[in-house]
N, CA and C atoms as a LAMMPS dump frame, in Angstrom:
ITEM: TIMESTEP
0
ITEM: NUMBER OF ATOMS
285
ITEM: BOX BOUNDS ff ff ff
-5.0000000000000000e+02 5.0000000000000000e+02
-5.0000000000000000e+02 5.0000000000000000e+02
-5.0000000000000000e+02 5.0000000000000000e+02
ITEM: ATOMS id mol type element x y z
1 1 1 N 0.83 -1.185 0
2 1 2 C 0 0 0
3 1 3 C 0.871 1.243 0
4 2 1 N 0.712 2.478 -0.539
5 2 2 C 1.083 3.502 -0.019
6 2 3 C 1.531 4.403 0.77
7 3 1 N 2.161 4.329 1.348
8 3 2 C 2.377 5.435 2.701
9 3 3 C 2.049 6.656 2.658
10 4 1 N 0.829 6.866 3.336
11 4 2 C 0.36 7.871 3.233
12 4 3 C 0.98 9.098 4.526
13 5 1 N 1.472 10.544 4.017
14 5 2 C 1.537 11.043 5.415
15 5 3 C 0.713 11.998 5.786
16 6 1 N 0.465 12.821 6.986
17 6 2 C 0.11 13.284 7.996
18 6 3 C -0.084 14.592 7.161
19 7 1 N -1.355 14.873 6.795
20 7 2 C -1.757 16.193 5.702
21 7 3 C -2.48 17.419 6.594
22 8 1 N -3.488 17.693 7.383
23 8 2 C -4.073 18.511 8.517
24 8 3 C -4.825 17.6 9.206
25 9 1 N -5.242 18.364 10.257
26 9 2 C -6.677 17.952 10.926
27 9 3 C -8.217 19.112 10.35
28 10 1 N -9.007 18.898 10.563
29 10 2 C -10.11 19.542 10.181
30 10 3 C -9.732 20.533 11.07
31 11 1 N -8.986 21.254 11.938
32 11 2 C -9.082 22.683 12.625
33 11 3 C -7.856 23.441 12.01
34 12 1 N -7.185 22.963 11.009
35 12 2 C -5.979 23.511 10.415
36 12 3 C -6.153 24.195 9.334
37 13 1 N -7.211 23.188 8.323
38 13 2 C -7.764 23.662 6.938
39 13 3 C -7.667 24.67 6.946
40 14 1 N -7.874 25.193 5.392
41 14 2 C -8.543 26.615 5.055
42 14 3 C -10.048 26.505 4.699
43 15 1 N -10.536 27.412 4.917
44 15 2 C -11.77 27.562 4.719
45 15 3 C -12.491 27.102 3.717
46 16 1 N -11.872 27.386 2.149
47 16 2 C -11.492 26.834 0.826
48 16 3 C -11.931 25.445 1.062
49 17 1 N -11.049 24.756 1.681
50 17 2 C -11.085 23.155 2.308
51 17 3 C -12.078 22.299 2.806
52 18 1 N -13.405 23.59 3.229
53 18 2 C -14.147 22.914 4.121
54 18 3 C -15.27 21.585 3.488
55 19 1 N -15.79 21.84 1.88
56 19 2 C -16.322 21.474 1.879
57 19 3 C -15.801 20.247 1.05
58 20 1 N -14.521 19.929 0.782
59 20 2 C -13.299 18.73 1.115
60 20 3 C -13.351 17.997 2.048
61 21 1 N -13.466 18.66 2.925
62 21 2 C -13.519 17.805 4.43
63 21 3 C -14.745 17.212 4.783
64 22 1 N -16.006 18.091 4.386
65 22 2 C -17.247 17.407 4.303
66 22 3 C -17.664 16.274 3.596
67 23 1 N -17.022 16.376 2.524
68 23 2 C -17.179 15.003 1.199
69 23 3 C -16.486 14.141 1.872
70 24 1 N -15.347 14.578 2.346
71 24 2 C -14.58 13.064 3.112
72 24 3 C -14.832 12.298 4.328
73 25 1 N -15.877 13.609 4.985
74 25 2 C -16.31 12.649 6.342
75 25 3 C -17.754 11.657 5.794
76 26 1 N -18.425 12.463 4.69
77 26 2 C -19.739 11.616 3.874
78 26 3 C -19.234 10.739 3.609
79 27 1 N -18.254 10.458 2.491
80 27 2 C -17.981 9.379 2.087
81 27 3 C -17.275 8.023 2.746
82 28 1 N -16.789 8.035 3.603
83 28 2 C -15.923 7.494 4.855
84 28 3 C -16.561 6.15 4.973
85 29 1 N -15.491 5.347 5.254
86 29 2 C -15.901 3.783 5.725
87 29 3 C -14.988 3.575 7.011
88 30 1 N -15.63 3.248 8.231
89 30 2 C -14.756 2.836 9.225
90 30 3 C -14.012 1.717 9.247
91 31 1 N -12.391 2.013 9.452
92 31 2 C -12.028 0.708 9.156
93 31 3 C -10.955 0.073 10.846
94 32 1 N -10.201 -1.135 10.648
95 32 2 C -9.116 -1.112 11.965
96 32 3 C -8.305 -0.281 11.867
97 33 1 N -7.542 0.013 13.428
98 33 2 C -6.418 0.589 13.426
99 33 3 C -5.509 -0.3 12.885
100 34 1 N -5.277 -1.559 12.665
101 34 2 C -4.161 -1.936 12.253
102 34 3 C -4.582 -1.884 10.051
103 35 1 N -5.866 -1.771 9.762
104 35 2 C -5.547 -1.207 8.419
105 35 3 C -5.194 0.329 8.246
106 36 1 N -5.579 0.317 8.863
107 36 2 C -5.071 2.422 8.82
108 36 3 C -3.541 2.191 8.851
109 37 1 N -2.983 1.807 10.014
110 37 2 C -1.523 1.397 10.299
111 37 3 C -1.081 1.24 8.805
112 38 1 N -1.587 0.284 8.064
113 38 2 C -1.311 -0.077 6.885
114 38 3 C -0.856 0.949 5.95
115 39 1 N -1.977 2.108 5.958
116 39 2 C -1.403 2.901 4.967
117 39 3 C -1.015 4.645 5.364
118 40 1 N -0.507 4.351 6.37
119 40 2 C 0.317 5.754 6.88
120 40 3 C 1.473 5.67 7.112
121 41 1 N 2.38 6.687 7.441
122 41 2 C 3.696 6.586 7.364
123 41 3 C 4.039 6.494 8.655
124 42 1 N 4.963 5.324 9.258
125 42 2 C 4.957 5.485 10.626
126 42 3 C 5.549 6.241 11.262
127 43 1 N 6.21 7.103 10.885
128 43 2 C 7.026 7.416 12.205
129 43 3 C 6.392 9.73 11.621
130 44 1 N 5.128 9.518 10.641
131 44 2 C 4.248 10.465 10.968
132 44 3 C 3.509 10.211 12.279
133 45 1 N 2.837 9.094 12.125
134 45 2 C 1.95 8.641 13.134
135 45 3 C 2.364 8.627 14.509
136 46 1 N 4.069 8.43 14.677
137 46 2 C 4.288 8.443 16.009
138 46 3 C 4.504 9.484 16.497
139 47 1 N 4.823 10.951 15.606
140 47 2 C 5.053 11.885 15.533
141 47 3 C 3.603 12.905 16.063
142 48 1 N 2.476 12.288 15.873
143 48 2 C 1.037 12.706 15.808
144 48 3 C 0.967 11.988 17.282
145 49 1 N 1.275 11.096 17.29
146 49 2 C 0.653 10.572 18.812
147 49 3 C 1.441 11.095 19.822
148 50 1 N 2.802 11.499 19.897
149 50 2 C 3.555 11.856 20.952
150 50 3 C 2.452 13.108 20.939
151 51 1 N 2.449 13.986 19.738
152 51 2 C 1.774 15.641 20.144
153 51 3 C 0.577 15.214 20.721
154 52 1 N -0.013 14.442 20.899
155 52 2 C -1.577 14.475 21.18
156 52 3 C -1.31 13.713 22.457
157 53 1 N -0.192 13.566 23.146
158 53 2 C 0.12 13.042 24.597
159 53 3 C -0.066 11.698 25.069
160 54 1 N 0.159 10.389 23.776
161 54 2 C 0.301 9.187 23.891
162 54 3 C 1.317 8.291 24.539
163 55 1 N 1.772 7.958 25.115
164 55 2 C 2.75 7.061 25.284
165 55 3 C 3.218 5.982 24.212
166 56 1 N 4.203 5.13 23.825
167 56 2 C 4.526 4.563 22.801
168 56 3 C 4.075 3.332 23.431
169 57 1 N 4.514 2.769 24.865
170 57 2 C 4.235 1.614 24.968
171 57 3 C 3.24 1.931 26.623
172 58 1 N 2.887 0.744 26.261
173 58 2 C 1.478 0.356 27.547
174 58 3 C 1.59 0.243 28.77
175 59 1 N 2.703 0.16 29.169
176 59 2 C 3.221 0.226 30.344
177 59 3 C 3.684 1.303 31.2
178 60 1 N 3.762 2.439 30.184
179 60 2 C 3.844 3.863 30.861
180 60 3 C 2.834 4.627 31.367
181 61 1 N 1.793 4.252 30.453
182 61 2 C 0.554 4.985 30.535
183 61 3 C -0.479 4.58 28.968
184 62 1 N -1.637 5.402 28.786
185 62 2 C -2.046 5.133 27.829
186 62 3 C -1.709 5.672 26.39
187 63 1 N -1.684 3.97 25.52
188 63 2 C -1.259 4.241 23.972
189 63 3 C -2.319 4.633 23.415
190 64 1 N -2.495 5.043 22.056
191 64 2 C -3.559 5.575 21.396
192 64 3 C -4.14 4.009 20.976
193 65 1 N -3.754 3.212 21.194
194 65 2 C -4.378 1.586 20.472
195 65 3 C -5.221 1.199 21.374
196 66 1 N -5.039 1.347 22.619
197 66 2 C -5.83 1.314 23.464
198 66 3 C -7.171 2.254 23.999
199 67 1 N -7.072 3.584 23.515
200 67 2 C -7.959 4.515 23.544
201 67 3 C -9.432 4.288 22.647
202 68 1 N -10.156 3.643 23.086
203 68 2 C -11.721 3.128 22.881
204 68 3 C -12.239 4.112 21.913
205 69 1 N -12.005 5.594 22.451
206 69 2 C -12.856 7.001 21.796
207 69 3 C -12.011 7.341 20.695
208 70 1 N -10.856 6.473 19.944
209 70 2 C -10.283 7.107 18.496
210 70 3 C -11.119 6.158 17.64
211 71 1 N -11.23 6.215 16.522
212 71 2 C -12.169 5.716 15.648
213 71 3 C -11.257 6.26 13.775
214 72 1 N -11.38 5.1 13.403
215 72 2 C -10.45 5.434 12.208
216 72 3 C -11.299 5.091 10.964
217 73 1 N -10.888 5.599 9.752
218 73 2 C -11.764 5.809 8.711
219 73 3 C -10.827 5.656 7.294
220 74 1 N -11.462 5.371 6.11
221 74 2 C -11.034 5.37 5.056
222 74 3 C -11.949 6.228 4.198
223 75 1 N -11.221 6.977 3.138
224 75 2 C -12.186 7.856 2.072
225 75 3 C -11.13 8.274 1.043
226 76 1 N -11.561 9.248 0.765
227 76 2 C -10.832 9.801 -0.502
228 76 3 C -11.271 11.594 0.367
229 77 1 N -10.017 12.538 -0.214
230 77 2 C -9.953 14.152 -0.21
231 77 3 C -9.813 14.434 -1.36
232 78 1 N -10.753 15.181 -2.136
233 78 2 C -11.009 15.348 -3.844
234 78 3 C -11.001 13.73 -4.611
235 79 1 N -10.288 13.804 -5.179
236 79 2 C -9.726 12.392 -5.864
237 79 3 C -8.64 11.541 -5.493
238 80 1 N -8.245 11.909 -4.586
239 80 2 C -7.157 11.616 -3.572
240 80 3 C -7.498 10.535 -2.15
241 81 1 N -7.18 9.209 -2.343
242 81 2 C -7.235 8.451 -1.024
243 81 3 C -6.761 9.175 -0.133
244 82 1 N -7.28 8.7 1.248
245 82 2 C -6.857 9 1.839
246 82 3 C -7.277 8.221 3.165
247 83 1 N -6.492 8.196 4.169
248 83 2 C -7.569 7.998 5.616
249 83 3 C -7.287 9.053 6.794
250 84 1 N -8.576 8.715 8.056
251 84 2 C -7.941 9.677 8.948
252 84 3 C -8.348 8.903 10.614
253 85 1 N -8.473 9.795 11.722
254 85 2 C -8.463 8.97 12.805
255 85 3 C -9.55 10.318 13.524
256 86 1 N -10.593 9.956 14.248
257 86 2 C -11.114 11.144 14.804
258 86 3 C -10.585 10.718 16.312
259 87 1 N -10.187 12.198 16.788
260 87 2 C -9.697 12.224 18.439
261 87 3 C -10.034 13.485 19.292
262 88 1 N -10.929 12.85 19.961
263 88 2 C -11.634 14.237 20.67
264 88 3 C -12.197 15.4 19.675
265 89 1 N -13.018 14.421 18.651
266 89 2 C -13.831 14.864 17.502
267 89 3 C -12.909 15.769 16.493
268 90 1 N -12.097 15.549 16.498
269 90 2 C -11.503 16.186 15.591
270 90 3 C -10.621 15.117 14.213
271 91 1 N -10.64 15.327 12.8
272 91 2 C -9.992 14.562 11.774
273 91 3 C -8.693 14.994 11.719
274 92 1 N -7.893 14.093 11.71
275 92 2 C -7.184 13.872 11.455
276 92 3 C -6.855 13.51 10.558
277 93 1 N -6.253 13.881 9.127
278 93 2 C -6.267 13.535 7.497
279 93 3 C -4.543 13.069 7.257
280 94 1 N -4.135 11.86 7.295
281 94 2 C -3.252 11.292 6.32
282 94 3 C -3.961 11.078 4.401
283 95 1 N -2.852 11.682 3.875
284 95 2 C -2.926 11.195 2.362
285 95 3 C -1.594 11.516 1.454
């Protein structure tokens, strides 16, 4: 698959963007974290989880794999695959 990396979250966009972001949350299929894993770049992703105050491993405290309330998705942004992860309602857009 692709490696997709770490493009905005829906509070970064431009305005321009918004109704991009709308088509992509319509169109969206929820999928696992370990297919998402699949097509992002990792060491974006670890880069995204340290900022959002994750721990790497389970024993320190809580990882984002373990966090019940993230929820991950597959779609497309214009014509462009893409996926993202919502966290504390907010998208998160790899593509």
């Amino acid at each position: 698959m692709n490696t997709m990396q770490f493009m905005a979250t829906c509070t970064t966009i431009s305005k321009k963007d918004v109704p991009l972001l709308n088509a992509m949350i319509d169109k969206s299929k929820e999928i696992s974290r370990r297919t998402f894993l699949r097509y992002v770049d990792p060491s974006d992703m670890r880069t995204v989880e340290h900022f959002l105050g994750y721990e790497q491993r389970a024993t320190r405290g809580l990882t984002m794999a373990n966090d019940w309330h993230v929820a991950y998705y597959r779609s497309t942004w214009g014509e462009q695959p893409c996926v993202y992860f919502t966290w504390s309602a907010i998208e998160h857009v790899f593509a």
